[in-house]
Every structure is written in structure tokens, then in C-alpha cells.
MMTF fields as JSON, N, C-alpha, C and O atoms, coordinates in Angstrom:
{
  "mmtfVersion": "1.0.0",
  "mmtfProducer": "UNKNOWN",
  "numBonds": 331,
  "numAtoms": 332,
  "numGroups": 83,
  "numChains": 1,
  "numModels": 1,
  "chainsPerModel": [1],
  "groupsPerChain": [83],
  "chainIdList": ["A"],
  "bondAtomList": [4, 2, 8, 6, 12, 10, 16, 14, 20, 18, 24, 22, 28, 26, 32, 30, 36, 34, 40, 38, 44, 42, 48, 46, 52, 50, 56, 54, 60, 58, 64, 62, 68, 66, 72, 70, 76, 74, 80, 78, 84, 82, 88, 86, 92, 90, 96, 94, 100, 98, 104, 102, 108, 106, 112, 110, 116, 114, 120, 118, 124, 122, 128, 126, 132, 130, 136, 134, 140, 138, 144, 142, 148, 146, 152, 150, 156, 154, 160, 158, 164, 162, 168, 166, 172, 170, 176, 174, 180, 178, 184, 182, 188, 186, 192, 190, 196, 194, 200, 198, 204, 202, 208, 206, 212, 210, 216, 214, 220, 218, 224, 222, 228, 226, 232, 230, 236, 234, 240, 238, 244, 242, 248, 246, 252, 250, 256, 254, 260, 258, 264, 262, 268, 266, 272, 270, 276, 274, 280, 278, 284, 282, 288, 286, 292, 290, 296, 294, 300, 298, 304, 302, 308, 306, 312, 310, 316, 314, 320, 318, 324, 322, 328, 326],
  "bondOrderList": [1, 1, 1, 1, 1, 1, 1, 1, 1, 1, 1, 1, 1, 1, 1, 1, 1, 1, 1, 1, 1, 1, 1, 1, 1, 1, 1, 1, 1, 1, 1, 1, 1, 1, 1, 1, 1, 1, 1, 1, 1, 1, 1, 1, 1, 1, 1, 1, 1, 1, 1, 1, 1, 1, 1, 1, 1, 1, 1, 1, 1, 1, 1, 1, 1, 1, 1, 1, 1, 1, 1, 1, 1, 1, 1, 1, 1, 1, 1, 1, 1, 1],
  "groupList": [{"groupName": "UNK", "atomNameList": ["N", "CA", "C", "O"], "elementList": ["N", "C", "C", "O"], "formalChargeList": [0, 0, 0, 0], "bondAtomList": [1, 0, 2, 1, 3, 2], "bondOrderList": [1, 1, 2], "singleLetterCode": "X", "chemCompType": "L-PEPTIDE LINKING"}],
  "groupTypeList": [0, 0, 0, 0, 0, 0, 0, 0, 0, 0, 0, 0, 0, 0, 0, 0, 0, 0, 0, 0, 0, 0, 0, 0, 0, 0, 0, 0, 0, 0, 0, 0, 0, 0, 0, 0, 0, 0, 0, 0, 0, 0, 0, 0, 0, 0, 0, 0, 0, 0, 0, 0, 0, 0, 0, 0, 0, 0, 0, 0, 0, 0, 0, 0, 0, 0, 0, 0, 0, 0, 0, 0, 0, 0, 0, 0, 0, 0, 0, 0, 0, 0, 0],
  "groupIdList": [1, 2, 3, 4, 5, 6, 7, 8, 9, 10, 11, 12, 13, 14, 15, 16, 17, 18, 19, 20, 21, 22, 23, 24, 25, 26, 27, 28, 29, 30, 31, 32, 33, 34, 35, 36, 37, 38, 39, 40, 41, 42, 43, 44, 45, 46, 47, 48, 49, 50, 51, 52, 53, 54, 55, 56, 57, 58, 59, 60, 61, 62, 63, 64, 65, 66, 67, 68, 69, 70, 71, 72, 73, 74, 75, 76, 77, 78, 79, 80, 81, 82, 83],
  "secStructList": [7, 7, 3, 3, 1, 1, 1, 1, 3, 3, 7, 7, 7, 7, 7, 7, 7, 7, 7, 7, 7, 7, 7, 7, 7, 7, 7, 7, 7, 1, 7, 7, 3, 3, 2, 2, 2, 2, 2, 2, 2, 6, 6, 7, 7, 6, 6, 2, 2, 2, 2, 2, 2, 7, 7, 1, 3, 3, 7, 7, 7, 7, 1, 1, 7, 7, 4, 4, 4, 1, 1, 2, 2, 2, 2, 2, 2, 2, 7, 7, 7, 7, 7],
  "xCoordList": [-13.373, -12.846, -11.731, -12.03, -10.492, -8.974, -9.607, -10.766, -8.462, -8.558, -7.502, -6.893, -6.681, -5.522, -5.351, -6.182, -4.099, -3.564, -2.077, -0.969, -2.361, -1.541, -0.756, 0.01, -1.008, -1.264, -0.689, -0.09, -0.953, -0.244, -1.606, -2.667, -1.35, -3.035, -2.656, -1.667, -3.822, -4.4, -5.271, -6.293, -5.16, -6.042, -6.83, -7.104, -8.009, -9.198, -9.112, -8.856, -9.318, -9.485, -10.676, -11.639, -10.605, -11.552, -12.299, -11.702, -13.497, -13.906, -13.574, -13.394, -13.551, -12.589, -13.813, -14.974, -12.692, -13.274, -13.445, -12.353, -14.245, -14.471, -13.123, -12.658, -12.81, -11.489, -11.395, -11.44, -11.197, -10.855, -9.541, -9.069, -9.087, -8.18, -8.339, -8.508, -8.268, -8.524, -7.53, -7.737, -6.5, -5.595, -4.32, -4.094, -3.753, -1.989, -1.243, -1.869, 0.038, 0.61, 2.356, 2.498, 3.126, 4.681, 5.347, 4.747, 6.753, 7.736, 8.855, 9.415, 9.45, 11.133, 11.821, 11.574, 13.133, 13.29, 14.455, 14.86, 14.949, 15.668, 16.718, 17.008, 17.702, 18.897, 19.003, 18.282, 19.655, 20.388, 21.322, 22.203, 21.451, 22.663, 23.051, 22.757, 23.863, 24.064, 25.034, 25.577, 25.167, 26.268, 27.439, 28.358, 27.718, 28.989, 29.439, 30.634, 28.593, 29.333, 29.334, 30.562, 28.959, 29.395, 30.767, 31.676, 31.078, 31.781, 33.479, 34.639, 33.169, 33.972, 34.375, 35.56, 33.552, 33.417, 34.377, 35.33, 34.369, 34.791, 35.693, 35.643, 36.68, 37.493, 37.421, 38.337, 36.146, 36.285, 35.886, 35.257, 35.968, 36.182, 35.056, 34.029, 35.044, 33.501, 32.743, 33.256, 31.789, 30.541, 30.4, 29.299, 31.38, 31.423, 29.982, 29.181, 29.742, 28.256, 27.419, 26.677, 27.222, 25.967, 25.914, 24.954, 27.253, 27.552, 27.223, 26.566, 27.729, 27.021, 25.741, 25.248, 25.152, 24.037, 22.514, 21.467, 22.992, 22.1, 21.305, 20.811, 21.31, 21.02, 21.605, 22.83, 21.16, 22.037, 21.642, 22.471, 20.288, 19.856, 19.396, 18.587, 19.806, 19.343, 18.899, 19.381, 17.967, 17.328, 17.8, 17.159, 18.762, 18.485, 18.008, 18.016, 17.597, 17.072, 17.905, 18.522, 17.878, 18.659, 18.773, 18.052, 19.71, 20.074, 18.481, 17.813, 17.887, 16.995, 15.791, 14.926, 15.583, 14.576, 13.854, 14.417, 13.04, 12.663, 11.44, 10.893, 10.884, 9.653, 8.579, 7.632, 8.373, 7.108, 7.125, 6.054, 7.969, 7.975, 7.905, 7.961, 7.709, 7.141, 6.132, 5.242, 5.548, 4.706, 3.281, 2.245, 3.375, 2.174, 1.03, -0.164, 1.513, -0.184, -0.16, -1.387, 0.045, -0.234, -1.462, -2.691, -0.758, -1.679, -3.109, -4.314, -2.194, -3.679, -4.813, -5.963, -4.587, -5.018, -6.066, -7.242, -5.548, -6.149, -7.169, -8.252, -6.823, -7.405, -8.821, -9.513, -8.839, -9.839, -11.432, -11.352, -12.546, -13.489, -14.798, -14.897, -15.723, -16.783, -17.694, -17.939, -18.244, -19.348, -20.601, -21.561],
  "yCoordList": [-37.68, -39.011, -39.213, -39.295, -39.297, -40.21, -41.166, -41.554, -41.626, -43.03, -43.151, -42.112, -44.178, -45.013, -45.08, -45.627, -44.455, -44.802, -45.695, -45.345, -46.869, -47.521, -47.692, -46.841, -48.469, -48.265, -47.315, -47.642, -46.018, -45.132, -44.284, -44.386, -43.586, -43.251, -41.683, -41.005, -41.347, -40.075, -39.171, -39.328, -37.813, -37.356, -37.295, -37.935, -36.497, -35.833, -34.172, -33.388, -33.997, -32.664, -32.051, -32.592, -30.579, -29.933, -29.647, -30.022, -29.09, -29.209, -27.728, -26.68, -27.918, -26.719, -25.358, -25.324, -24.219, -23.391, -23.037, -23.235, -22.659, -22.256, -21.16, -20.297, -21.79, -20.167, -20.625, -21.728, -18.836, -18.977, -18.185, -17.409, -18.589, -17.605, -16.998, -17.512, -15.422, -14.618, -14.008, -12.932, -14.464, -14.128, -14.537, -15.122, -14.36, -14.76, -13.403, -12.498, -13.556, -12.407, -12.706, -13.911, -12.25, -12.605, -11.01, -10.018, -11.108, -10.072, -10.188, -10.55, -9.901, -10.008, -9.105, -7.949, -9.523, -8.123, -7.641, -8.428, -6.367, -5.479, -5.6, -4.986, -6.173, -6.57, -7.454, -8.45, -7.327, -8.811, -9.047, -8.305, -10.018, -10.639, -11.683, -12.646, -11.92, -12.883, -13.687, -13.307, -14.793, -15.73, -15.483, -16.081, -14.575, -14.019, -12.974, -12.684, -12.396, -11.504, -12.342, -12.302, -13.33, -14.189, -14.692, -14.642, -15.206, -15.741, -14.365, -14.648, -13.599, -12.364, -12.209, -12.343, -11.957, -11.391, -12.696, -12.288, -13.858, -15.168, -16.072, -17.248, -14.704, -15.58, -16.962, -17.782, -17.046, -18.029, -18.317, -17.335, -18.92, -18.744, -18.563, -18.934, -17.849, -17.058, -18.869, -19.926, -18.648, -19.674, -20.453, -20.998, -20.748, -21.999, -21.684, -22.6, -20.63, -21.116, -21.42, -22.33, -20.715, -21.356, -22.636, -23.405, -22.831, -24.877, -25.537, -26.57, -24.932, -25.767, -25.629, -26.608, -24.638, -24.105, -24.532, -24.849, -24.357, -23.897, -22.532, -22.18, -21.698, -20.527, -19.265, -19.166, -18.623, -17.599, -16.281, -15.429, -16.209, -14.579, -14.87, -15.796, -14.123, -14.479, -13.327, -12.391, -13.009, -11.739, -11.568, -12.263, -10.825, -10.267, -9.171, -8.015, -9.377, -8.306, -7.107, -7.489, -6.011, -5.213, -5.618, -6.391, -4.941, -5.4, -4.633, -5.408, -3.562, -2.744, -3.824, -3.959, -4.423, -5.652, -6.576, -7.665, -6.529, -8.069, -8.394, -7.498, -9.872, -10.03, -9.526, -9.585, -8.912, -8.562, -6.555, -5.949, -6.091, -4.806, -4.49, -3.369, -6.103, -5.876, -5.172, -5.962, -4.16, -3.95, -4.236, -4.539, -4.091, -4.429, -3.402, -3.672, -2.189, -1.404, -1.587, -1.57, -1.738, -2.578, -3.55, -3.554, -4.101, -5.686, -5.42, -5.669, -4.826, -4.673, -3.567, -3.592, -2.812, -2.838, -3.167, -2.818, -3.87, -4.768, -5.744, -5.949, -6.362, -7.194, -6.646, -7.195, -5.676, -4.799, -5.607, -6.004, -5.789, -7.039, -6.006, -5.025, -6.523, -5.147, -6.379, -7.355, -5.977, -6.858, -6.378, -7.148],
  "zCoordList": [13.375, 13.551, 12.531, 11.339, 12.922, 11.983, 11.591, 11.737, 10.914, 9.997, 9.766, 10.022, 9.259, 8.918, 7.632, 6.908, 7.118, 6.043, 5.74, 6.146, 4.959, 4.863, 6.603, 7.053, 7.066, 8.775, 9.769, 10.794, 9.33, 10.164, 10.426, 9.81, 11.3, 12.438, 11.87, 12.152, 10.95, 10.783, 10.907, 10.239, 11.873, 12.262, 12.04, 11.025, 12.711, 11.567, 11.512, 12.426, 10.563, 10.296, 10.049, 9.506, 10.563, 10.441, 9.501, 8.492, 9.148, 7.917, 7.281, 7.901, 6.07, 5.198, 4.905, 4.496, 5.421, 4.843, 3.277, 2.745, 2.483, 1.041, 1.033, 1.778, -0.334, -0.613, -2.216, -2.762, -2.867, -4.289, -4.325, -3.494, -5.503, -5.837, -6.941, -8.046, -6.558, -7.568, -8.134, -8.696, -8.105, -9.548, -9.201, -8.142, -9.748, -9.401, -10.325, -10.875, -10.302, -10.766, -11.199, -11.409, -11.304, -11.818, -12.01, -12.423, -11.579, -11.988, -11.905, -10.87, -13.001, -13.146, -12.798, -13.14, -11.821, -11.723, -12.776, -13.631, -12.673, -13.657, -13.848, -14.875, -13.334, -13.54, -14.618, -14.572, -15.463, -16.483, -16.541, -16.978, -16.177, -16.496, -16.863, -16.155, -18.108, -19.186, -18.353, -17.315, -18.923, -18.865, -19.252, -18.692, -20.27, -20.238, -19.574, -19.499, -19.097, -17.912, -16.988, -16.904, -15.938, -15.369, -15.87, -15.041, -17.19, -17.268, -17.272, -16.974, -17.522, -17.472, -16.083, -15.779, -15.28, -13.674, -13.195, -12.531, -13.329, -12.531, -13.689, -14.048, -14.143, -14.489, -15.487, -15.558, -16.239, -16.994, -18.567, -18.963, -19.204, -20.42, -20.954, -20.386, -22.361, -23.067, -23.153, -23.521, -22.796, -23.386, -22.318, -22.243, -21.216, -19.665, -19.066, -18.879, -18.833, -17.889, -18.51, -18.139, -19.774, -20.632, -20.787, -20.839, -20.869, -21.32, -20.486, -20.614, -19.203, -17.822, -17.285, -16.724, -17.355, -17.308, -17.826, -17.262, -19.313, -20.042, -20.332, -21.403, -18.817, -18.88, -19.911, -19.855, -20.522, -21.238, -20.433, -20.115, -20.141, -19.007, -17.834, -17.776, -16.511, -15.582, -15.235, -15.874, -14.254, -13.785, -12.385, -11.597, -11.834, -10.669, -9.626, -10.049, -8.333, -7.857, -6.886, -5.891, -7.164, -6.657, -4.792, -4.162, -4.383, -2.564, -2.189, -1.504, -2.426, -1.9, -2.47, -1.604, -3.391, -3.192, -2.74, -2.636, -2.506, -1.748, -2.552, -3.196, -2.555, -3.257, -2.847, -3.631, -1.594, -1.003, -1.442, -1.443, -1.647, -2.562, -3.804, -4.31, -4.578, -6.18, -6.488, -6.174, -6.916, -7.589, -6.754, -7.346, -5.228, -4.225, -4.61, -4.476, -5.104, -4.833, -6.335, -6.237, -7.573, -8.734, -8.319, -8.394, -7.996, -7.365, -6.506, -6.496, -5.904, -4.851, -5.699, -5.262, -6.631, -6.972, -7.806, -7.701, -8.651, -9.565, -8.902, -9.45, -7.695, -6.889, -5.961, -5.104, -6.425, -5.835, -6.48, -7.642, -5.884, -6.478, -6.334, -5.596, -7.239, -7.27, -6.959, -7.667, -5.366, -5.425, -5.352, -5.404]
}
């Protein structure tokens, strides 16, 4: 059965399956690149992107990259659960 919030007609929803999360993870990729090579590459003066920015390092990922080829059997490893 919906119900109304603030008068707009809201469904009902099903009842929730149980879920955990068992870990999370992060990776940078290998590229660096400063603000002054930006500012080198595009013509503009030493210190402009940082000033605009704030950034001084940025990380980029090579063209052969994507986020779903980070470090997956790492992970999946690790994620492996001894029950």
C-alpha cells in the first residue's frame, strides 16, 4: 500500500532484501600531472591553474584504462569470504 508525501501519491514498495557491504576499495591512476605542465602545454603562465584551481596534482588514466580494469583480480581477491 502507497502513501502520500507532502501531497504527491507514493508507491509502495517492495520489501527489502538484506545486503552488506563488504569492503570498498580506491586507485589512482599513474599519470601525474602538475599544474605546471598544464600550464606549459596551454600556453599559460607558471602558477595560472593552480591559482584557478587550487589543484597542484592531478592523476590521469592512460587511453588503455577504464575504471572497471583497476586492479579487479586484486579485489576480487581480497573479497573472497571464508564462511
Amino acid at each position: 500500500m502507497g502513501g502520500v508525501c507532502q501531497g504527491v501519491p507514493v508507491p509502495a514498495l517492495a520489501p527489502a532484501s538484506p545486503v552488506a557491504i563488504l569492503g570498498t576499495g580506491a586507485h589512482r591512476p599513474g599519470v601525474v600531472v602538475t599544474s605546471d605542465e598544464l600550464d606549459a602545454a596551454h600556453g599559460r603562465r607558471p602558477g595560472e591553474s593552480r591559482a584557478r584551481s587550487g589543484v597542484e596534482v592531478r592523476r590521469w588514466a592512460r587511453s588503455e584504462e577504464t575504471s572497471s580494469s583497476w586492479r579487479p583480480r586484486r579485489s576480487l581477491g581480497r573479497s573472497r569470504r571464508q564462511d
